[in-house]
MITORKOL-993151 format. One line per field, with one value per atom (N, C-alpha, C): residue in one letter; x, y, z. Coordinates in Angstrom, 3 decimals, padded with zeros to 6 digits, always signed. Example, Ala and Ser with C-alpha at 12.3 -4.5 7.8 and 13.67 -1.06 7.14 Angstrom:
% MITORKOL-993151
residuo a  a  a  s  s  s
east +013.190  +012.300  +013.200  +012.850  +013.670  +012.900
north -005.690  -004.500  -003.300  -002.250  -001.060  +000.030
up +007.800  +007.800  +007.800  +007.080  +007.140  +007.870
% end
This chain:
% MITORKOL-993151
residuo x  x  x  x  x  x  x  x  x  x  x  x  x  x  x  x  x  x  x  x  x  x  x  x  x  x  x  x  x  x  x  x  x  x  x  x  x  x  x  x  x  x  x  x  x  x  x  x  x  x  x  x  x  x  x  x  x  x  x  x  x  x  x  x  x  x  x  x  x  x  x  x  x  x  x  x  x  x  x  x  x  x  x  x  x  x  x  x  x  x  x  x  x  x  x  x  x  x  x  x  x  x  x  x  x  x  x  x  x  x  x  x  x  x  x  x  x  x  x  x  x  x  x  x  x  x  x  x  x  x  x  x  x  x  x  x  x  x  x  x  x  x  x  x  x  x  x  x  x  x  x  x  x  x  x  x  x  x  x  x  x  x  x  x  x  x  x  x  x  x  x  x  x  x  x  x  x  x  x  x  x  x  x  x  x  x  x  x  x  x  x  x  x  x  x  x  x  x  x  x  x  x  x  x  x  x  x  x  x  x  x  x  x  x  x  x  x  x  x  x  x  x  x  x  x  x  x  x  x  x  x  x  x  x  x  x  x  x  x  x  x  x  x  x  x  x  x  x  x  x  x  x  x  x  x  x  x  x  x  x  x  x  x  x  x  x  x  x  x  x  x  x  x  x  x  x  x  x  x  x  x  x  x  x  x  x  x  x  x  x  x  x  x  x  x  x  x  x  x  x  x  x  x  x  x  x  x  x  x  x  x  x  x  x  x  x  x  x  x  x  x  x  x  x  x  x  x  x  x  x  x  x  x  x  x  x  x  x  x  x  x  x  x  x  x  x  x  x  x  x  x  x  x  x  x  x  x  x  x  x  x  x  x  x  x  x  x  x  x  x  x  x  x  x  x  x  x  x  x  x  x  x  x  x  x  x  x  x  x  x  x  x  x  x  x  x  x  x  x  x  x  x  x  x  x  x  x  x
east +000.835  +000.000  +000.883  +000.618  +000.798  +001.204  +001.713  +001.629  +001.092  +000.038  -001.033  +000.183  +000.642  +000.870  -000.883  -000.414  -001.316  -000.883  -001.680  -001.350  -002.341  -002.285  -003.038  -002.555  -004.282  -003.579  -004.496  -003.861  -005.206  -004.263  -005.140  -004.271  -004.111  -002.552  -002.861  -003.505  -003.272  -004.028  -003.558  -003.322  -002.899  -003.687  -003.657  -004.970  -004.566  -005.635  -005.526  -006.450  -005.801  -006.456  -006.459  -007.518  -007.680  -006.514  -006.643  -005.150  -003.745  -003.839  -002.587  -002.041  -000.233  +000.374  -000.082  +000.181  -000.412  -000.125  -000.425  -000.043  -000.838  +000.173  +000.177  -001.470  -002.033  -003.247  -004.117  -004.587  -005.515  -005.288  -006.526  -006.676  -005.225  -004.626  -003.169  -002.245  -002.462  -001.423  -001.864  -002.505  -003.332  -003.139  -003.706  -003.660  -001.940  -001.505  -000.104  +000.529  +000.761  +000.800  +000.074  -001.118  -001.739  -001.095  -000.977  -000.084  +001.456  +002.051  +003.185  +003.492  +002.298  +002.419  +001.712  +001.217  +001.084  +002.014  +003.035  +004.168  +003.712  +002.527  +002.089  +002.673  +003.379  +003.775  +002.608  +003.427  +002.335  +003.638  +002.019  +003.172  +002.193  +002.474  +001.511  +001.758  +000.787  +000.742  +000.004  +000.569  +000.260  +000.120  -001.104  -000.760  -000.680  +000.258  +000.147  +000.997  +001.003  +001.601  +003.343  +003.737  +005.698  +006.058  +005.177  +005.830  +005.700  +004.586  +004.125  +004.719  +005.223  +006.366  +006.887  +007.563  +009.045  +008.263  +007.153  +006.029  +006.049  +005.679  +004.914  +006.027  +007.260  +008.224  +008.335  +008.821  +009.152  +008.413  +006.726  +005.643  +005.427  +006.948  +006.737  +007.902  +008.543  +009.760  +009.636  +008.305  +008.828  +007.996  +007.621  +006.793  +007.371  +006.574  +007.306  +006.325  +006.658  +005.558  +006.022  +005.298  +005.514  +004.344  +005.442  +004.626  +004.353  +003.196  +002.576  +002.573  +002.793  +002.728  +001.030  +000.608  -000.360  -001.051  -001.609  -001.488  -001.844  -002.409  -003.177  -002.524  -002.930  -002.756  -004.157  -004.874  -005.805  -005.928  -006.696  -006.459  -007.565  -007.714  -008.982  -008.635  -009.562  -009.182  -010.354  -010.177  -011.016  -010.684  -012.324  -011.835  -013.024  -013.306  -014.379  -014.435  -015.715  -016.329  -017.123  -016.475  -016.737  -016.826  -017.791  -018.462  -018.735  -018.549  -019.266  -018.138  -017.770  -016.438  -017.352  -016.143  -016.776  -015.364  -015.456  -014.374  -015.160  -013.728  -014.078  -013.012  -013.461  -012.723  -011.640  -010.604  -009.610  -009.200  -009.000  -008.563  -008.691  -009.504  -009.169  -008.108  -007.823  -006.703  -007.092  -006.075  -006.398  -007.429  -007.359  -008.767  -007.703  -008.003  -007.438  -008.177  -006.878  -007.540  -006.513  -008.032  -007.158  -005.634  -004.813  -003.543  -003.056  -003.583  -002.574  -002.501  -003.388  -003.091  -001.902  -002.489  -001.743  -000.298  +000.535  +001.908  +002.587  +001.437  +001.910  +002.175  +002.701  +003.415  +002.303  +002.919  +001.711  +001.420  +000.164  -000.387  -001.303  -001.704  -003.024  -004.360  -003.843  -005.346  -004.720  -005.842  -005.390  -006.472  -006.700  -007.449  -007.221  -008.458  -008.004  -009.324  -009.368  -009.870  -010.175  -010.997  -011.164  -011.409  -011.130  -011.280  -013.028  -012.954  -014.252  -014.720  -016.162  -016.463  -016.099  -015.843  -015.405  -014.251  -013.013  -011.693  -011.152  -011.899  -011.624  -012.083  -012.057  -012.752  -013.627  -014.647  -015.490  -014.897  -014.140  -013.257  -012.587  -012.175  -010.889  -010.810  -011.938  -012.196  -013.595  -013.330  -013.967  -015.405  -014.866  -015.743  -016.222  -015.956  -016.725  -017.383  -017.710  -018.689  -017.789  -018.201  -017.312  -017.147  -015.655  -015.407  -016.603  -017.262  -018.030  -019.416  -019.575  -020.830  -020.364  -019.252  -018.251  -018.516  -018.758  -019.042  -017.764  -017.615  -016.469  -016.088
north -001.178  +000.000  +001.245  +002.154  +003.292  +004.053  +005.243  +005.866  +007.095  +007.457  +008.861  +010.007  +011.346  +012.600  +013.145  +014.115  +014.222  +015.803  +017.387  +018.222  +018.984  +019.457  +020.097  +021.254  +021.869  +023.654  +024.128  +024.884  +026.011  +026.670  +027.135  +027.859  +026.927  +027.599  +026.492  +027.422  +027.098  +027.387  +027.209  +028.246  +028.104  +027.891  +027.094  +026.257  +026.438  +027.122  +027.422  +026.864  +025.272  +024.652  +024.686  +025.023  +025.077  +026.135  +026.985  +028.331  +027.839  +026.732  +026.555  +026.794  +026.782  +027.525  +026.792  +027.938  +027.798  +026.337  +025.745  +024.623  +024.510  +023.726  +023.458  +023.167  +023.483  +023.280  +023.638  +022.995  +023.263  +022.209  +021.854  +020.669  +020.290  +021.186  +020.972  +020.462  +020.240  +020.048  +018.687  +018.636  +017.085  +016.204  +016.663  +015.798  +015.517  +016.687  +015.875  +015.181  +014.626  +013.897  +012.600  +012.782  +010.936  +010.731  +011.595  +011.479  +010.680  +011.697  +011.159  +009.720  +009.775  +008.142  +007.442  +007.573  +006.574  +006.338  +007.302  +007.303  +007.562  +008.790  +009.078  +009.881  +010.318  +011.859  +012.755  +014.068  +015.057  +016.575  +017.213  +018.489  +018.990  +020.311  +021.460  +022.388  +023.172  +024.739  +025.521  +026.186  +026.688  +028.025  +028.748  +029.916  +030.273  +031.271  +031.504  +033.410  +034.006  +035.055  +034.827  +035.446  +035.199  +035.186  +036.088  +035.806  +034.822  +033.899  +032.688  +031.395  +031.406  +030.329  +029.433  +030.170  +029.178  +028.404  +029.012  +028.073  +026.614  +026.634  +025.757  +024.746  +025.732  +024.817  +023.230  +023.403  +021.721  +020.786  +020.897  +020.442  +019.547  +020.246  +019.529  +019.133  +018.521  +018.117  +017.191  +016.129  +015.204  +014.815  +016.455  +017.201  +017.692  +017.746  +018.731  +020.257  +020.658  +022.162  +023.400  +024.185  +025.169  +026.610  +027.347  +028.552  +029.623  +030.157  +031.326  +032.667  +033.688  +034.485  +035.000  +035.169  +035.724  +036.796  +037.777  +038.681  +038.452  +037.569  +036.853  +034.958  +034.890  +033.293  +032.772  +031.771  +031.437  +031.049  +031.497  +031.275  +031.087  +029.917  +029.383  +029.099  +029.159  +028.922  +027.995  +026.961  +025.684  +025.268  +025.381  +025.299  +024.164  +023.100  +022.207  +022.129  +021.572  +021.498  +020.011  +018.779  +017.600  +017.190  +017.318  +016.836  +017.795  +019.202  +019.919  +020.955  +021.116  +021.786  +023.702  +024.421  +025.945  +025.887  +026.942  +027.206  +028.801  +029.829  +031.078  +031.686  +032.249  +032.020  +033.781  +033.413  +034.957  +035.462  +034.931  +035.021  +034.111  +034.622  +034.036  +033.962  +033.326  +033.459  +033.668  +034.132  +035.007  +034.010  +034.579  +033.717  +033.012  +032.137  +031.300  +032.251  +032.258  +032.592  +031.576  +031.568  +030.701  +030.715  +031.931  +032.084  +031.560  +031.411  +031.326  +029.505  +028.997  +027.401  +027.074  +028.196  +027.942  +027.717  +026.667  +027.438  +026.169  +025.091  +024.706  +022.867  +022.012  +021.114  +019.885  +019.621  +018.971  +017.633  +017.395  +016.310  +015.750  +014.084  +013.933  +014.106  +014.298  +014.716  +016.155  +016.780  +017.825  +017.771  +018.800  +018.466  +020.078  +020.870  +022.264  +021.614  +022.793  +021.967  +024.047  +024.814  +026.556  +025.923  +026.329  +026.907  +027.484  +028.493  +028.885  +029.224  +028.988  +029.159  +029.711  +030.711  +031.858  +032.595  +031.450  +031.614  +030.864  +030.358  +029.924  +030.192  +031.273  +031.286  +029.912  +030.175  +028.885  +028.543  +029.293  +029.091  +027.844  +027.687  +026.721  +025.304  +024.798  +023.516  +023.362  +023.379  +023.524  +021.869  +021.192  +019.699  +019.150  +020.151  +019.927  +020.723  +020.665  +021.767  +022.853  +024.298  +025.248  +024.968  +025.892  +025.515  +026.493  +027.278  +028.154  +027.265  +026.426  +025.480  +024.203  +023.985  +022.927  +022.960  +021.889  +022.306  +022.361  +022.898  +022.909  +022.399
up +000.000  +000.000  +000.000  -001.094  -000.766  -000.051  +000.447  +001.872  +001.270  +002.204  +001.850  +002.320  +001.726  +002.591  +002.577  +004.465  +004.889  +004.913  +004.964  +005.088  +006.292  +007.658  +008.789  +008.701  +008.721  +008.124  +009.688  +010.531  +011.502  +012.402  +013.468  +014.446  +015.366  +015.960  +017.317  +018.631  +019.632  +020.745  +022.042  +022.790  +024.275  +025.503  +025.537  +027.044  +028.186  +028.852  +030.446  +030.818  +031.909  +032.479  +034.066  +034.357  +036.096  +036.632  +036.113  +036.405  +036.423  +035.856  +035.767  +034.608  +034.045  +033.056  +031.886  +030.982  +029.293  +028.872  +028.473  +027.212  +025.853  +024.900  +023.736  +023.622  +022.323  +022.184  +020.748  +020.117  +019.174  +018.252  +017.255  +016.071  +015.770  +015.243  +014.471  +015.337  +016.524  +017.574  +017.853  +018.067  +018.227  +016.660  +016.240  +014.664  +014.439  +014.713  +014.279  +015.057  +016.361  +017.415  +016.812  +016.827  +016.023  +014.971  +013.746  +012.504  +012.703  +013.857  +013.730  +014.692  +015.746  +015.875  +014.973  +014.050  +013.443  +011.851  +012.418  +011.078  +009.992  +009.800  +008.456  +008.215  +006.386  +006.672  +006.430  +006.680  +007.434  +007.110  +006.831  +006.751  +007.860  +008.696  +009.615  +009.337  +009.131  +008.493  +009.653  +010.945  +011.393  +011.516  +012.514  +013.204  +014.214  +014.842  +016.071  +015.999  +017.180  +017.113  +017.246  +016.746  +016.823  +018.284  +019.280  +020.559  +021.010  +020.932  +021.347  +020.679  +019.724  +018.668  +019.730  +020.317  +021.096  +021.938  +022.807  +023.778  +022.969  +021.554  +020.817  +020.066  +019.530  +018.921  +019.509  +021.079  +021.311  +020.955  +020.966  +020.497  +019.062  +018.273  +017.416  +016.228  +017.440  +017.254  +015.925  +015.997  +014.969  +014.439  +013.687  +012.425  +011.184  +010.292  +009.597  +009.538  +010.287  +010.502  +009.840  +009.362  +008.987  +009.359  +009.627  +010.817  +009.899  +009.855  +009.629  +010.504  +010.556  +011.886  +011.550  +012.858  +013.041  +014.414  +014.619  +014.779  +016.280  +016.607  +017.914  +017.946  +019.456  +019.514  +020.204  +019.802  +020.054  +021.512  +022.652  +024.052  +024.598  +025.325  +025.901  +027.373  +028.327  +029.887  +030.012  +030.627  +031.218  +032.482  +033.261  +034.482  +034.583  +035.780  +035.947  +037.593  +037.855  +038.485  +038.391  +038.748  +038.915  +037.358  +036.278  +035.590  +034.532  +034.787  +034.136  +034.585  +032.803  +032.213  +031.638  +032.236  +031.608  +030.831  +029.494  +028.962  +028.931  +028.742  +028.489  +027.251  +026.345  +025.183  +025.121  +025.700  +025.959  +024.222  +023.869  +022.078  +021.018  +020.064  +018.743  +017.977  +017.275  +016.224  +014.977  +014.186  +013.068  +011.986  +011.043  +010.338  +008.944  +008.726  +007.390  +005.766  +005.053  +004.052  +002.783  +001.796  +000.559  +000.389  +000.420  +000.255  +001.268  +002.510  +003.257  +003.622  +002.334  +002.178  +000.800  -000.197  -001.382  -001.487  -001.482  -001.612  -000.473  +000.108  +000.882  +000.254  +000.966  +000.200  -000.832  -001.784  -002.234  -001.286  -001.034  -000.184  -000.923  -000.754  -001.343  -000.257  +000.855  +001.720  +002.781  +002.484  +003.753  +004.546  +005.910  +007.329  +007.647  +007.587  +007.875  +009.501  +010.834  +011.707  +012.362  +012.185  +012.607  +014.115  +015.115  +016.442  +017.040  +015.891  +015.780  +014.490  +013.975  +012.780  +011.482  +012.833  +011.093  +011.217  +011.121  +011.481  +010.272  +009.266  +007.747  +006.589  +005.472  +004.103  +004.000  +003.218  +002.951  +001.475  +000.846  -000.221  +000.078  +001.420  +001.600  +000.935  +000.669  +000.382  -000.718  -002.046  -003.261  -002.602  -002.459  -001.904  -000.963  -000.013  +001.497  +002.029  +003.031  +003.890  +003.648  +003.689  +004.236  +005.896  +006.302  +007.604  +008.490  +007.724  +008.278  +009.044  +008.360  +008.797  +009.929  +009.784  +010.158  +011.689  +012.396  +013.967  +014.489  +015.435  +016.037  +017.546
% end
């Protein structure tokens, strides 16, 4: 069989859980972690703000990622209460646009994954839902 390339395009995301310090976080961060245990290749096309980079670099040691700067970093705080999780949403991250997929390595499947609705052109994907409808 074959081996599929796989391409994960979004923002990542800094998680504040129960007040404790930031960590790694969002679709692209996760997806490439299963990817790379399961030895698929994989490119990541992320975003995040330039100050926030170095937080995220170790994260993805054994990726092949490629960083976008963006003007915000996506930041969520989650705190719980036995059973029943609150999140409060501190920042979005910037919004995906067609260009900022074009240009990236050829793959035969890509996985774009918005944060929130309308953090992706509905351009992005000529054959699927737009990410605008896409639950999140």
């Amino acid at each position: 069989m074959r081996a599929v390339s796989v391409a994960v395009v979004g923002n990542l995301s800094l998680d504040l859980v129960d007040g404790g310090p930031p960590r790694v976080g969002g679709p692209p961060y996760y997806a490439s972690q299963a990817l790379a245990a399961l030895a698929v290749p994989a490119t990541v096309r992320v975003k995040c703000a330039p100050a926030d980079r170095p937080a995220f670099e170790p994260a993805f040691r054994d990726v092949t990622i490629e960083w976008l700067p963006g003007t915000t970093t996506a930041t969520y705080a989650f705190s719980y209460d036995g059973d029943a999780r609150t999140m409060d949403v501190r920042a979005l991250g910037d919004r995906w646009r067609p260009d900022d997929v074009v240009g990236s390595r050829s793959t035969a499947r890509a996985s774009s994954a918005p944060l929130a609705r309308d953090r992706c052109a509905s351009s992005l994907s000529p054959t699927s839902p737009s990410c605008a409808t896409s639950p999140c």
